[in-house]
C-alpha positions as a Python dict, from the first residue, in 0.01 Angstrom:
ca = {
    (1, 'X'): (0, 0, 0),
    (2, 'X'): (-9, 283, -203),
    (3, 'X'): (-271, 353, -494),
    (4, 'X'): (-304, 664, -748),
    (5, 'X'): (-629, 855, -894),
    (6, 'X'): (-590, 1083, -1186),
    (7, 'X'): (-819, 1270, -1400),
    (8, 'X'): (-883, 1419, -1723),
    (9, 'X'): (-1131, 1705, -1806),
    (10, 'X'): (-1214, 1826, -2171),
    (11, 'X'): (-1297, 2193, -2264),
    (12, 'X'): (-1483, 2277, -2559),
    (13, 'X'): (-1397, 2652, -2666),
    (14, 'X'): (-1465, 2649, -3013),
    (15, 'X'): (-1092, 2513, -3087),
    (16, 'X'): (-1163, 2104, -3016),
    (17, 'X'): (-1118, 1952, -2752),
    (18, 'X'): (-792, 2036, -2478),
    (19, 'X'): (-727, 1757, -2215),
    (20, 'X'): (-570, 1931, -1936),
    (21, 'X'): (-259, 1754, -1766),
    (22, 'X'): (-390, 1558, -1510),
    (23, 'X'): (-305, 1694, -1137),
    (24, 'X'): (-34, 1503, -939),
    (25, 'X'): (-175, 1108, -818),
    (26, 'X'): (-268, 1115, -471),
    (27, 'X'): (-92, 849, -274),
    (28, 'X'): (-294, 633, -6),
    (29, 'X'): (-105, 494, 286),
    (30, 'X'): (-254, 196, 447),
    (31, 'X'): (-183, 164, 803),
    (32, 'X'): (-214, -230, 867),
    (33, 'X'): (-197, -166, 1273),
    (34, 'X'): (-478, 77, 1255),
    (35, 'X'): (-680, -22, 949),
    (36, 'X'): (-671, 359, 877),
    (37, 'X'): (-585, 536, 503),
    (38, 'X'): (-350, 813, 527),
    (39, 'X'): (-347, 1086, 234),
    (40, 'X'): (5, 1235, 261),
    (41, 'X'): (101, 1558, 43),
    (42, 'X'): (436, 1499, 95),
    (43, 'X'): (507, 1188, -54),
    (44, 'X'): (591, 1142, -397),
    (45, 'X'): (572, 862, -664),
    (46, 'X'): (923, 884, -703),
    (47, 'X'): (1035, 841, -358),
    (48, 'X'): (1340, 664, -299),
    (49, 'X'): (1384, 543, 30),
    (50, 'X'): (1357, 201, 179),
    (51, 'X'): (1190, 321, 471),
    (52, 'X'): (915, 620, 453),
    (53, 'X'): (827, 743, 760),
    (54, 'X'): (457, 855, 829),
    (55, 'X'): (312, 958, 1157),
    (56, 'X'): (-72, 910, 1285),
    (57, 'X'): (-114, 1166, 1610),
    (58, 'X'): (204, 1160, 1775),
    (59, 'X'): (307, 767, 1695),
    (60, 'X'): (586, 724, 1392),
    (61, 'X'): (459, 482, 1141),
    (62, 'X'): (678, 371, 824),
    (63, 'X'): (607, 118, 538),
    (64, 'X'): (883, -44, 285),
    (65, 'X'): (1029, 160, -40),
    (66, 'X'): (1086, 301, -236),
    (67, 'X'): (684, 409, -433),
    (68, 'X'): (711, 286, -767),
    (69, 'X'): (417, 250, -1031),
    (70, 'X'): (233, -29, -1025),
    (71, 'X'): (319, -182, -1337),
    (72, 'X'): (736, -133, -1238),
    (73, 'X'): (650, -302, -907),
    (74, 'X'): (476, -594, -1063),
    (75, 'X'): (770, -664, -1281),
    (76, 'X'): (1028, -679, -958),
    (77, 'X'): (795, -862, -779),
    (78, 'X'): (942, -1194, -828),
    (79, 'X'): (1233, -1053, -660),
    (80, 'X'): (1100, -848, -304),
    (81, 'X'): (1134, -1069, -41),
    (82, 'X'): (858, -1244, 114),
    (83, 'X'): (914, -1495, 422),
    (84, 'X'): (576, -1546, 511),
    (85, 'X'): (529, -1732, 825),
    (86, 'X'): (918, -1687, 923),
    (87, 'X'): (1026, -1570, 1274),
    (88, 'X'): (1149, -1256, 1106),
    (89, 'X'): (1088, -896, 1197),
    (90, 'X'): (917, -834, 876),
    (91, 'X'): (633, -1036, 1001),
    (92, 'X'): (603, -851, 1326),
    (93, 'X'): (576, -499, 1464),
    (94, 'X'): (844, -305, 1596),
    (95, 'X'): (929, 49, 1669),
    (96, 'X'): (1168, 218, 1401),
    (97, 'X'): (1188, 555, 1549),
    (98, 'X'): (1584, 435, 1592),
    (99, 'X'): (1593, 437, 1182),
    (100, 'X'): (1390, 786, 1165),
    (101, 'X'): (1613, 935, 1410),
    (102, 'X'): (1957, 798, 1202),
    (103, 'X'): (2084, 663, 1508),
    (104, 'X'): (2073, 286, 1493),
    (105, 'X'): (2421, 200, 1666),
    (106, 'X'): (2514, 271, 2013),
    (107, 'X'): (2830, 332, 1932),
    (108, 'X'): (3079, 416, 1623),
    (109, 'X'): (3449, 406, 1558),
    (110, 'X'): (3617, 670, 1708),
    (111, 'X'): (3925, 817, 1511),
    (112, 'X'): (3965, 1101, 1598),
    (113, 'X'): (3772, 1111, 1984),
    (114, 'X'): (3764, 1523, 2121),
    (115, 'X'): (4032, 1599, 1907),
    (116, 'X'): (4315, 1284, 1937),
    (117, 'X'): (4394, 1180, 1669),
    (118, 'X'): (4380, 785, 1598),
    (119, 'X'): (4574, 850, 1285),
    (120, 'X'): (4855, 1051, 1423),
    (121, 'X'): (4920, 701, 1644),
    (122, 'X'): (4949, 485, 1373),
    (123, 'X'): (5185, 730, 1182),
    (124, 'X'): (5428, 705, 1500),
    (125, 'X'): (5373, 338, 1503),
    (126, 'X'): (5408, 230, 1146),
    (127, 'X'): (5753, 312, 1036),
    (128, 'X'): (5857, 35, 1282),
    (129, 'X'): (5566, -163, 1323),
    (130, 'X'): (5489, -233, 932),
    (131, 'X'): (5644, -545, 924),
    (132, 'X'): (5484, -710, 1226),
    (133, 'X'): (5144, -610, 1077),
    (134, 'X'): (5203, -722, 764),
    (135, 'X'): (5325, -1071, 943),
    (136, 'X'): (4967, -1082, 1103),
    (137, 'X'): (4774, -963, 791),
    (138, 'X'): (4627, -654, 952),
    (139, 'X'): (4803, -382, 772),
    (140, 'X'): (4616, -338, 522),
    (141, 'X'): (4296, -342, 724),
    (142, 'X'): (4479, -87, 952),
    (143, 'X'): (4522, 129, 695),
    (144, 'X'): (4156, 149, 596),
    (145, 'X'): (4039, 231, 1020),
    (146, 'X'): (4115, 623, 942),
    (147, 'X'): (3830, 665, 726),
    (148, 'X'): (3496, 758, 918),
    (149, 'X'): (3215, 514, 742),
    (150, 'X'): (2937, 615, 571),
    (151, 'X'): (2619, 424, 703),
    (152, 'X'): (2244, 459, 573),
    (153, 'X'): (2038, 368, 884),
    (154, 'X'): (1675, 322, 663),
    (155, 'X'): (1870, 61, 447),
    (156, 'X'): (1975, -105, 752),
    (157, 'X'): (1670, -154, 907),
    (158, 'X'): (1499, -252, 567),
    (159, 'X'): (1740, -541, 543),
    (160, 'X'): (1714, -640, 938),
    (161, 'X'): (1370, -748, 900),
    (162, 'X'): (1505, -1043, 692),
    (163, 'X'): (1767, -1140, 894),
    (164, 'X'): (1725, -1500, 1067),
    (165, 'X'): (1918, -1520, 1398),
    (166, 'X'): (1916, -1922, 1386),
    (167, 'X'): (2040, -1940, 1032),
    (168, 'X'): (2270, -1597, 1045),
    (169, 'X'): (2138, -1564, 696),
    (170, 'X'): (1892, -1278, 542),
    (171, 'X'): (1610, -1525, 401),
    (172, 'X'): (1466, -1412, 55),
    (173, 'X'): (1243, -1634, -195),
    (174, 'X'): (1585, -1754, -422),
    (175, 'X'): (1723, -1902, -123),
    (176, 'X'): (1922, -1774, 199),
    (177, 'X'): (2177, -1501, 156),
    (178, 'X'): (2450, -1388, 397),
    (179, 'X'): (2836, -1313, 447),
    (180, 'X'): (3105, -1520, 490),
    (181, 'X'): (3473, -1517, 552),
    (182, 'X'): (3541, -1486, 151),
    (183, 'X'): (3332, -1166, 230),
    (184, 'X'): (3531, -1062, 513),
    (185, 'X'): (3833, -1136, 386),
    (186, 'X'): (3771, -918, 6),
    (187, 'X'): (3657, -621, 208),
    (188, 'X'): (3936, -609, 511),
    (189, 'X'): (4191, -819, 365),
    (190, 'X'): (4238, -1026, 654),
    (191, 'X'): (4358, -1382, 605),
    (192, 'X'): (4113, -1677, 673),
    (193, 'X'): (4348, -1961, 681),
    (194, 'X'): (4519, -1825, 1060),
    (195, 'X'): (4422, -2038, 1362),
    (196, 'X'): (4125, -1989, 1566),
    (197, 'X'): (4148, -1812, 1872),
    (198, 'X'): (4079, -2035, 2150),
    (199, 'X'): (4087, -1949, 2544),
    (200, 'X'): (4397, -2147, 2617),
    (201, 'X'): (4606, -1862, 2445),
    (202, 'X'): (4777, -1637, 2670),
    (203, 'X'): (4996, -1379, 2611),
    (204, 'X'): (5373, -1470, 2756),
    (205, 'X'): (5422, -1109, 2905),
    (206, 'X'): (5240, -845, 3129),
    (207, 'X'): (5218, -514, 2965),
    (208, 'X'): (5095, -178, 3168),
    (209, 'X'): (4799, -36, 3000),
    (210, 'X'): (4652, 289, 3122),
    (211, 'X'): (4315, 154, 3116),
    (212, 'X'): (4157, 519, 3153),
    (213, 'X'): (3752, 528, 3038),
    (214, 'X'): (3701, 781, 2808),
    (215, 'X'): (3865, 681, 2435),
    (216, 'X'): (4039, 1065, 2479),
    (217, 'X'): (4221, 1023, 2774),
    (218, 'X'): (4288, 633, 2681),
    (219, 'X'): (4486, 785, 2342),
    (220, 'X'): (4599, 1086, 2553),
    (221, 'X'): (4777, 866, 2849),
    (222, 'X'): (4925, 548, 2599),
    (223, 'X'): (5058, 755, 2271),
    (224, 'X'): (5389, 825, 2323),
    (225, 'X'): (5531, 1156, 2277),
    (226, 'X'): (5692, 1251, 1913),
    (227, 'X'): (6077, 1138, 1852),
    (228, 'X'): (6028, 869, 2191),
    (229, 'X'): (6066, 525, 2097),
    (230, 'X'): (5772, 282, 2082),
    (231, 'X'): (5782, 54, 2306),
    (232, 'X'): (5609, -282, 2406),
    (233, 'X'): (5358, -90, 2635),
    (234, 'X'): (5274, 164, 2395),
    (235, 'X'): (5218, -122, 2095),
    (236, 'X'): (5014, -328, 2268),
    (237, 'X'): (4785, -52, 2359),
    (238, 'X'): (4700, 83, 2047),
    (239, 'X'): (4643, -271, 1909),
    (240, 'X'): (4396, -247, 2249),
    (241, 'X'): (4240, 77, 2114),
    (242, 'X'): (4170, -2, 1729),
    (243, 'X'): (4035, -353, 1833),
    (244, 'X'): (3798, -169, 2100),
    (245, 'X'): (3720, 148, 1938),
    (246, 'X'): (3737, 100, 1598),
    (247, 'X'): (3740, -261, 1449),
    (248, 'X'): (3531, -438, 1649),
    (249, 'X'): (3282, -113, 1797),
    (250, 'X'): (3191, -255, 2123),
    (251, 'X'): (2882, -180, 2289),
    (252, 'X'): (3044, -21, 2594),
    (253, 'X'): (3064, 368, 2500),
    (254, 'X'): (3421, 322, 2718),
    (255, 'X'): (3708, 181, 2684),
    (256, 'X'): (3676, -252, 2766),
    (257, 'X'): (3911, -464, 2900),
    (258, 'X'): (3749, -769, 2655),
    (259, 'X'): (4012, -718, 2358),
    (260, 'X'): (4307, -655, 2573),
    (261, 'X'): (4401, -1029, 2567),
    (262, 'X'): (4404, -1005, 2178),
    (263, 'X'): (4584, -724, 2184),
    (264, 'X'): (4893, -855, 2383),
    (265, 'X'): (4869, -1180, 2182),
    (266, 'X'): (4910, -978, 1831),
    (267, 'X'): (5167, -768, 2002),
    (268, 'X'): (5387, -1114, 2034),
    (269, 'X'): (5314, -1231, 1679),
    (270, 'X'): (5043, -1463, 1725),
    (271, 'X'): (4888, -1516, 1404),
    (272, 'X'): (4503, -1507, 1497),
    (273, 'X'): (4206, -1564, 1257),
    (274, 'X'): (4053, -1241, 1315),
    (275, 'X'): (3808, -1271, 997),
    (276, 'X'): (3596, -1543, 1187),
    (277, 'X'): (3662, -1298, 1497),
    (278, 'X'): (3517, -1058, 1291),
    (279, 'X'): (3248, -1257, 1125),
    (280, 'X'): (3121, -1392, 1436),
    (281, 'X'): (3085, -1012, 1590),
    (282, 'X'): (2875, -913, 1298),
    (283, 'X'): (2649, -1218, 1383),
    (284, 'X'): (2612, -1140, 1743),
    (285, 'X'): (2529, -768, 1692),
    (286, 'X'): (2271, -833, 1432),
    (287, 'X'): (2063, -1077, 1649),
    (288, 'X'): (2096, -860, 1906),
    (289, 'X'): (1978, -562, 1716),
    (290, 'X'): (1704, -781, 1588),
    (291, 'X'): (1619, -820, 1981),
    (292, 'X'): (1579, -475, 2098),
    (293, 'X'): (1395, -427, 1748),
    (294, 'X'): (1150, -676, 1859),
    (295, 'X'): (1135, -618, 2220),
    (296, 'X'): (1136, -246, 2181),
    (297, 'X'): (1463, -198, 2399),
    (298, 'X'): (1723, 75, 2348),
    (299, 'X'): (1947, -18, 2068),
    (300, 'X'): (2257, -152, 2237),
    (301, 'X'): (2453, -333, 1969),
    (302, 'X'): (2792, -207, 1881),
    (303, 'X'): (2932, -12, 1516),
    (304, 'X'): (2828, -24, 1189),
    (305, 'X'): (3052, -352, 1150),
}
């Protein structure tokens, strides 16, 4: 909660009465763990952020932005969420030293990992690749995965504490809101009408894959060298890589065999539904960051995705 004093003083010097300007409204910070008030100099009416951090001894403390005036919050209030009585993490404690820190993800696409560059690959690849990408609707999504994202860690946390893990849904007083594959498909492009993926597909071919751990040496043993000709091997694993690496984010901070599969069965012009692929990842991740949130675990969920 935050409150603000201010106060007036009149001078009489023979000239009628001067009302200074009133000195700068102290904000109070109520600490709902510790019952405590917290005067802090640094905070401003105008602060922006979702989440403000404030610290009481060594422990990191925050509470929700950004500090408006009281009659500007009263006229949005119809509007802040409130799930009272939810099992959401806005109703619980957790530590968000992850949020304070900026580092909220264990991992994040890597384009360009100790100096090989992801975007030099697809440059080789796509004078004679185009066509098959364009056949599985990921070209124009594969043209987007050389720009490094921009993510803003306090507004992800704000919005995690009304996320519902049953529902997959962020659950505000109009109703639940969340994404969907019109979502998915408006911001990568992908195509929503391909068929599922579903365990009985296999590939119809064996392809050698340096599977080598770090993303480096996995870019710096599969690219081919310039003027060589691409071949089956070489396609297959840099479908591997931006799947791994870049699309998808996984967890591991190495290089999985999990999307190789995928990879081989783009590689033969499968058309896969990767938006629900997609979709369902996002899901997954966000119940599992609300987990460590709530059990005060490492943050182990995968990119920004």
């Amino acid at each position: 909660m935050a409150g603000s004093s201010s106060q007036t003083t009149t001078q009489d010097k023979g000239k009628g009465h001067e009302i200074t300007p009133p000195p700068p409204p102290a904000l109070h910070i109520l600490n709902q763990v510790h019952d405590k008030v917290i005067d802090d100099p640094h905070l401003q009416p105008n602060e922006t952020r979702i989440l403000i951090p404030f610290t009481i001894g060594t422990n990191m403390n925050c509470f929700l932005g950004p500090i408006e005036t009281k009659e500007k919050a009263n006229k949005k209030l119809s509007f802040f969420p409130s799930a009272g009585g939810e099992d959401l993490l806005i109703n619980q404690s957790f530590n968000i030293s992850h949020f304070v820190n900026q580092k909220p993800f264990r991992n994040n696409p890597k384009i360009n990992p100790r100096g090989y560059d992801f975007t030099a690959w697809y440059r080789r690849l796509e004078p004679t690749k185009s066509a098959d990408w364009k056949a599985l609707g990921i070209h124009e999504l594969l043209r987007l995965s050389h720009f490094s994202l921009t993510t803003y860690p306090w507004m992800i946390g704000a919005v995690t504490c009304f996320w519902n893990r049953t529902t997959n849904n962020f659950h505000l007083p109009c109703g639940m809101i969340g994404m969907s594959l019109l979502d998915v498909a408006a911001i990568t492009g992908l195509p929503i009408k391909f068929p599922d993926c579903i365990p009985d597909m296999q590939s119809k071919h064996h392809y050698n894959v340096v599977l080598t751990s770090p993303y480096s040496e996995f870019i710096a043993h599969n690219m081919g060298s310039e003027g060589a000709k691409v071949t089956d091997n070489e396609h297959v694993a840099f479908l591997f890589y931006w799947l791994n690496a870049v699309l998808f984010c996984s967890r591991s901070v190495q290089m999985s065999k999990f999307f190789l599969p995928l990879a081989a069965l783009l590689h033969e012009g499968k058309s896969i539904n990767l938006a629900k692929l997609l979709l369902g990842h996002i899901f997954e991740e966000f119940g599992q960051l609300v987990c460590d949130l709530r059990d005060n675990k490492i943050i182990s969920t995968g990119g920004p995705l």
